[in-house]
C-alpha positions as CSV (number, residue, x, y, z in Angstrom):
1,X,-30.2,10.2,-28.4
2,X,-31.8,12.8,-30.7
3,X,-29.9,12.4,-33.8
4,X,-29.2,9.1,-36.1
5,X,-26.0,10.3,-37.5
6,X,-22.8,10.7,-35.6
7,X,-19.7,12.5,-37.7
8,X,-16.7,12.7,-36.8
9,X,-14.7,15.4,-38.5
10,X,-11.1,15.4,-39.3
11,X,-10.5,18.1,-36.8
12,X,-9.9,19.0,-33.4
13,X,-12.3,21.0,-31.4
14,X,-9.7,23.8,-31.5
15,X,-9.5,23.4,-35.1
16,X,-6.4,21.5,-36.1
17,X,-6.1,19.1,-38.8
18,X,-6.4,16.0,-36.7
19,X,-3.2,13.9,-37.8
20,X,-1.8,11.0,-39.4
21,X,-3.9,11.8,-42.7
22,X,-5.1,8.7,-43.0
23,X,-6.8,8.2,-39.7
24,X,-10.6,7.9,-40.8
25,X,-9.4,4.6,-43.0
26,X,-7.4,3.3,-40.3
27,X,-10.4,3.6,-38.0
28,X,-12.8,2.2,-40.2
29,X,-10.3,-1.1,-40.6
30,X,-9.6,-1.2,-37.1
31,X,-13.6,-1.7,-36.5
32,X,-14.3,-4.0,-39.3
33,X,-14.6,-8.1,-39.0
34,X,-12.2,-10.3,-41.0
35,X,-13.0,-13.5,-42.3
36,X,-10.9,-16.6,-42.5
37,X,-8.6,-15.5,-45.5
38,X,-8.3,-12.2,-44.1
39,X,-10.7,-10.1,-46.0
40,X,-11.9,-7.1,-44.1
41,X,-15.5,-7.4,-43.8
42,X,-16.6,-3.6,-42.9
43,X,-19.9,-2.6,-40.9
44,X,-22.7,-1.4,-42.5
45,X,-23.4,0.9,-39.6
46,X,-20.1,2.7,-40.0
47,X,-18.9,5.0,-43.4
48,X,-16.3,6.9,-44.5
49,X,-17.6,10.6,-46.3
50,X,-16.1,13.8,-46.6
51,X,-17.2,17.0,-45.0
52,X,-15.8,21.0,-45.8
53,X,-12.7,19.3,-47.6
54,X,-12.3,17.1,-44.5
55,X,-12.7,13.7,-44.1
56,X,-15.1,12.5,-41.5
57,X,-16.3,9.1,-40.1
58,X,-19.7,8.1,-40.0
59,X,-21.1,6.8,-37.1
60,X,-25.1,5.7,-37.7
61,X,-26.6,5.2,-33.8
62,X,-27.9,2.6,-34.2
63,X,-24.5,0.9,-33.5
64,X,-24.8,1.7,-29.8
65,X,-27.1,-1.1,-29.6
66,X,-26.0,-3.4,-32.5
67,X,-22.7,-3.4,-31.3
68,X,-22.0,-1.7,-28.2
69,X,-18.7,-2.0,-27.8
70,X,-17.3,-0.5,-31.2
71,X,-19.6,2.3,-30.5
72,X,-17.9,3.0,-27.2
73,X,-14.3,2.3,-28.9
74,X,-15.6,5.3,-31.2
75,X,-16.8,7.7,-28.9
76,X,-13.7,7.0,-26.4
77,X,-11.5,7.9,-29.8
78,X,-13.3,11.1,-29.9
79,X,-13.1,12.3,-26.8
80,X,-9.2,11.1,-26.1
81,X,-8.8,13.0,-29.5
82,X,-10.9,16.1,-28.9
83,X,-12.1,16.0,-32.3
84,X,-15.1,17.7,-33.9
85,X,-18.6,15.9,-34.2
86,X,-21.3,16.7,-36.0
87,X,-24.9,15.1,-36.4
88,X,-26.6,14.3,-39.7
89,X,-28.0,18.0,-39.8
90,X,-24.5,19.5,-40.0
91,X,-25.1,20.6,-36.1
92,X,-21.8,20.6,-33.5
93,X,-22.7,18.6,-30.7
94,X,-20.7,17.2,-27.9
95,X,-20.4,13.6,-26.6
């Protein structure tokens, strides 16, 4: 893998606003830990940001490793979504 960043942006490859709204926190809480009382405990290897007034999800590669199974999760959710991803460079690429 050539690049250290993966981005997903809140967008379809066709362009769409990628829908519900809220779908990069729901994400990001679907792949964090939780301890005993219930406090999410979120993965250092995964952000939220924002990008061109969109909101993205932050994938760092190292994850594929780390935690291979939440890095699949995350790329399966891309492609069943067709959405957008970028590397840290702001360059398209597909997965």
């Amino acid at each position: 893998m050539l690049y250290e960043k993966i981005l997903i942006i809140g967008k379809t490859i066709k362009g769409k606003k990628f829908r519900p709204s809220d779908w990069a926190e729901r994400l990001y809480y679907t792949v964090a830990s939780y301890d005993k009382n219930g406090r999410a405990i979120f993965n250092p290897l995964v952000n939220l940001n924002q990008k061109k007034n969109s909101k993205c999800f932050v994938i760092n590669t190292k994850l594929q490793n780390k935690d291979p199974m939440i890095y699949d999760f995350l790329i399966d959710f891309v492609i069943s979504n067709d959405l957008e991803t970028r590397d840290q460079d702001d360059n398209l690429i597909r997965l």
